[in-house]
C-alpha positions as CSV (number, residue, x, y, z in Angstrom):
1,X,49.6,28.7,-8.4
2,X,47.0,28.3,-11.0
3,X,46.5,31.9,-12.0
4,X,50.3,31.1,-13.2
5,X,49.4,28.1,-15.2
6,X,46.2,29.2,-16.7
7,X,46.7,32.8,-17.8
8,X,43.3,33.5,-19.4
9,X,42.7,36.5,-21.8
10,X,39.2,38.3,-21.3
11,X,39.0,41.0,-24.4
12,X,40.1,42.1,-27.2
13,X,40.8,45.6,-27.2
14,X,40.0,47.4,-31.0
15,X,43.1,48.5,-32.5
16,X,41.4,51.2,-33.8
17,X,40.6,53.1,-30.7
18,X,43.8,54.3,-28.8
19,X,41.6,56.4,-26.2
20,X,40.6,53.8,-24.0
21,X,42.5,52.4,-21.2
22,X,42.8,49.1,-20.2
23,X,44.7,48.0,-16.7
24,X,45.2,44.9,-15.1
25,X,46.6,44.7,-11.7
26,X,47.4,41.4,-10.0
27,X,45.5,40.1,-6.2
28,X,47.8,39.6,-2.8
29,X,49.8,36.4,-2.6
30,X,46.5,35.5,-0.2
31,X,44.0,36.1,-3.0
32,X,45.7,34.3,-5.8
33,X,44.3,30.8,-6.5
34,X,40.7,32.7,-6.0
35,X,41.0,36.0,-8.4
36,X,42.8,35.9,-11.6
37,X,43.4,39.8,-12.0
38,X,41.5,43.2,-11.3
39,X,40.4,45.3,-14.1
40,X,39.8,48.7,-15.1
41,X,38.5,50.0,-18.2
42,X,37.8,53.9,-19.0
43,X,37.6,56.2,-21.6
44,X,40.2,58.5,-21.3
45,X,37.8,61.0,-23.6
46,X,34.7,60.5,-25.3
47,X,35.0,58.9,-28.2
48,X,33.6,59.7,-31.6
49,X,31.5,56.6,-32.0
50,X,30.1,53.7,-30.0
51,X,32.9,51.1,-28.5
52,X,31.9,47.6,-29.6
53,X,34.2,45.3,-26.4
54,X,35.0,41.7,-27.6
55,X,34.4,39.7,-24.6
56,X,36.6,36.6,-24.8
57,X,35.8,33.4,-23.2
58,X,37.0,32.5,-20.4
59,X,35.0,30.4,-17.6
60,X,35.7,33.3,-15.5
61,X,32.9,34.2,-13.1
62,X,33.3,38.7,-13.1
63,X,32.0,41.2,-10.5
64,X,31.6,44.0,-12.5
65,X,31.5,47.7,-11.0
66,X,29.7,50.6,-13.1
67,X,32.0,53.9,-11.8
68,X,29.4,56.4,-13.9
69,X,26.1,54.7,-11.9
70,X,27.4,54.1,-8.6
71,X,24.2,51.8,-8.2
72,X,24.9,49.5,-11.1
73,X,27.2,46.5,-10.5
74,X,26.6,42.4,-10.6
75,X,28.1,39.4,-10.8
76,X,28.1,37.8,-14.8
77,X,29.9,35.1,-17.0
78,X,30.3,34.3,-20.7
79,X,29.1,31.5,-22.5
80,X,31.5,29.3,-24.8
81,X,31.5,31.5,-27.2
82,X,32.8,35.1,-27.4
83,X,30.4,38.5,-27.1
84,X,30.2,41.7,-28.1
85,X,29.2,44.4,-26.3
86,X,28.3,48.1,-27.0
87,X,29.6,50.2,-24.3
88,X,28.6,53.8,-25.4
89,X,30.9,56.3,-26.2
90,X,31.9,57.0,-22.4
91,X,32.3,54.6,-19.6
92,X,34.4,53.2,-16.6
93,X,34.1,49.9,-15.0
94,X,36.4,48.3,-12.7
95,X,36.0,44.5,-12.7
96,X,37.2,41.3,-10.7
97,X,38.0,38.5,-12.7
98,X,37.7,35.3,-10.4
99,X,39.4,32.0,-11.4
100,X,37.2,29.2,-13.4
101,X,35.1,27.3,-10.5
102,X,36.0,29.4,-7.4
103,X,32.5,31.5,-7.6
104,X,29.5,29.4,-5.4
105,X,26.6,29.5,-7.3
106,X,24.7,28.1,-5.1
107,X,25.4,31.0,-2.3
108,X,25.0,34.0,-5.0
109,X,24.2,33.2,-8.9
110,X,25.8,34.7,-11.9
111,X,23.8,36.4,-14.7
112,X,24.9,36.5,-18.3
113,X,26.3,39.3,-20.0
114,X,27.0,42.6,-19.1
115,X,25.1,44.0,-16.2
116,X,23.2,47.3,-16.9
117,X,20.8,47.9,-14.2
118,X,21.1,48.5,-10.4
119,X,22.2,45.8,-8.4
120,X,19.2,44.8,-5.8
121,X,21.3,41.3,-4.7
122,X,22.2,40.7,-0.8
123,X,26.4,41.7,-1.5
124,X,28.0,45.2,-0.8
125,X,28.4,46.2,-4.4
126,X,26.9,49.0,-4.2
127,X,28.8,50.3,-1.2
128,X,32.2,48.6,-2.4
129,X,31.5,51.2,-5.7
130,X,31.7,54.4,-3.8
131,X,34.7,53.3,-2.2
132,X,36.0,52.9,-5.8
133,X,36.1,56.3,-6.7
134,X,40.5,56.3,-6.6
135,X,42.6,57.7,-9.2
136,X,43.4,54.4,-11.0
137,X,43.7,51.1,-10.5
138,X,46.5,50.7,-7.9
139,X,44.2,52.6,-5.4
140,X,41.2,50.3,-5.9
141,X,43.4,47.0,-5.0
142,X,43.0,47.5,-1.5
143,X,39.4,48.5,-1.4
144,X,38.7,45.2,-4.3
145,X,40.9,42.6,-1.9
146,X,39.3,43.7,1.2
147,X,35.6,42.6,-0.5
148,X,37.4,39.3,-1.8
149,X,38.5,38.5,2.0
150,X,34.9,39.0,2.8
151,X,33.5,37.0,0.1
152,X,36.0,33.9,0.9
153,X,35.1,34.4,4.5
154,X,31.2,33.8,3.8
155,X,31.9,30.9,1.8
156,X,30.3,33.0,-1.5
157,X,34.1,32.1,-3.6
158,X,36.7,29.1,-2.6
159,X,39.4,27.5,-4.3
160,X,38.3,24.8,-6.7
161,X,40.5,21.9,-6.6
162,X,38.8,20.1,-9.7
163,X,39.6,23.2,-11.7
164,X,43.1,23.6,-9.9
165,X,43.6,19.8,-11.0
166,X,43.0,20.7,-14.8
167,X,45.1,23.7,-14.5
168,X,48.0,21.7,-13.3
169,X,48.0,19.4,-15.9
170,X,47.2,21.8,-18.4
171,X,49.8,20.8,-20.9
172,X,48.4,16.6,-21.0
173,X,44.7,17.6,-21.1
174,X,44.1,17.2,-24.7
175,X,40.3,15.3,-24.4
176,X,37.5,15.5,-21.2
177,X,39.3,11.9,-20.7
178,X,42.5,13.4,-20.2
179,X,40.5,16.2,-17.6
180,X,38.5,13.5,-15.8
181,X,42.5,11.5,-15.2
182,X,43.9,14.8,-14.0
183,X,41.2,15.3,-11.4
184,X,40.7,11.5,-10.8
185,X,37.1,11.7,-11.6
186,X,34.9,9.8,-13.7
187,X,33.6,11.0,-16.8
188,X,29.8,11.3,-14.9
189,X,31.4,12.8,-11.6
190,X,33.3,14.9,-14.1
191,X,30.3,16.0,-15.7
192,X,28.1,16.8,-12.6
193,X,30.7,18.4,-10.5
194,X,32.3,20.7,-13.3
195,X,28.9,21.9,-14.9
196,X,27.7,22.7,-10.9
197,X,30.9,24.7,-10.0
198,X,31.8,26.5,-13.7
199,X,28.4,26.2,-15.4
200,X,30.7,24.4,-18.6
201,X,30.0,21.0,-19.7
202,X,33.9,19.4,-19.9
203,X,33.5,19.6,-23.7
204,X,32.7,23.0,-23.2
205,X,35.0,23.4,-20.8
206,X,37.9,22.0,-23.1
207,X,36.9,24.4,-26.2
208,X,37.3,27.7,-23.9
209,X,41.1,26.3,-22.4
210,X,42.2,25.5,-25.9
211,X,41.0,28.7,-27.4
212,X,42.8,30.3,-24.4
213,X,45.9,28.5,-24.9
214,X,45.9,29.4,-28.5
215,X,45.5,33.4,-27.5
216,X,49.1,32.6,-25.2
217,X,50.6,31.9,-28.2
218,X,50.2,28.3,-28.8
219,X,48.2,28.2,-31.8
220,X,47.9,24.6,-32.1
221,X,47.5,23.2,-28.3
222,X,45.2,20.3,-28.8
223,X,43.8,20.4,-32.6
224,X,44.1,17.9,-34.8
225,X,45.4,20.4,-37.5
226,X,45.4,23.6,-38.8
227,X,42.4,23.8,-40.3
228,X,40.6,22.4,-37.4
229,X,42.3,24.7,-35.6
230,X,41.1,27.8,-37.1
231,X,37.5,26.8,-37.5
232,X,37.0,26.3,-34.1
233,X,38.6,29.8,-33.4
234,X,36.2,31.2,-35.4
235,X,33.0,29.6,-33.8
236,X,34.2,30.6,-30.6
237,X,35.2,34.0,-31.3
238,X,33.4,34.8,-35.1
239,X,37.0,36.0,-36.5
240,X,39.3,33.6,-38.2
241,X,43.0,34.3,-36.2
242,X,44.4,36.4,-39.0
243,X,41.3,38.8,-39.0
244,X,41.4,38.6,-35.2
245,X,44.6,39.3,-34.6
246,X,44.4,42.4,-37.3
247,X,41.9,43.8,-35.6
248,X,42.3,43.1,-32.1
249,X,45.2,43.4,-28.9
250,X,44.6,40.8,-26.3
């Protein structure tokens, strides 16, 4: 499965704050190859100052669920580079992080960054909210997958195979050359069909897997060096790896 192959990492908690919670619970065997993981973060108290959240990037498309304003949720995506975001001193969201390419943008766009005002769009977030008033985590699952099976029903998220094709091959894709081979693509179909279904160019594309792959522990997948290594860590994420890693749990 490609949620197995490509594992990606989507914050960086702050080490410093140990009262907010941070679950991840896996889709159905149905639902994997289409979602990556559900998500919940809460404040378990408020906290004494703001929470700054270091979004990671991940070519993940996220449907994102406000559990203090039952009216605010959306759909939203990073760029190539990581984000901060200040999320107050109390908050709850419970989130769906879909696989790279699997979100239709033609059927229902993605904004970017984190959605802050009521959701006016044609899906059922609003109602799908209420029903996510549940304990923790767990509960939610079967309300979350149940709006999934809807969504891959209406054709609004499908399985990618481009993106499935990269995944597989993850360990040779070292170049968009390599990535146009594993999906037997040229570099131009390559181009088109990857920017229309992930909104990455395949350079772009590249630079979020490798920075993934080096969060999974491989610090060195696909750089030249070292040094090359941890410059491009830190213009993708604005930390070198030692400050990151100090500072951060991903």
């Amino acid at each position: 499965m490609p949620d197995a192959i490509y594992d990606p990492k989507g914050n960086g908690k702050d080490k410093s704050v140990d009262t907010v919670t941070f679950v991840e619970a896996e889709p159905p065997e149905a639902l994997r190859g289409i979602v990556h993981r559900y998500l919940w973060l809460k404040t378990d108290a408020p906290l004494a100052q703001d929470y700054r959240f270091h979004a990671l990037p991940d070519a993940c498309t996220y449907v994102v669920f406000d559990q203090r304003v039952r009216t605010v949720a959306g759909v939203t995506k990073l760029r190539a580079q990581s984000e901060e975001f200040n999320l107050g001193r109390v908050f709850h969201f419970v989130n769906i992080r879909f696989l790279p390419g699997v979100w239709q943008e033609a059927r229902h766009p993605a904004v970017h960054g984190l959605v802050e005002t009521p959701y006016a769009g044609l899906l059922p977030l609003q109602e799908v909210n209420a029903q996510l008033d549940q304990p923790g985590l767990d509960a939610c699952v079967p309300v979350l997958s149940d709006f999934v099976t809807g969504l891959v029903r209406d054709g609004i998220v499908a399985r990618n195979p481009i993106t499935e094709a990269i995944f597989a091959h993850l360990d040779d894709v070292k170049s968009v050359a390599d990535m146009a081979r594993a999906t037997g693509l040229s570099a131009r179909q390559l181009q088109r069909r990857l920017k229309q279904s992930t909104g990455f160019s395949p350079h772009d594309f590249l630079k979020v897997l490798r920075l993934q792959q080096s969060l999974n522990g491989e610090d060195t997948w696909s750089y030249a060096d070292q040094s090359h290594f941890i410059h491009s860590f830190r213009n993708a994420t604005g930390y070198t790896p030692g400050r990151y890693a100090k500072k951060f749990d991903v």
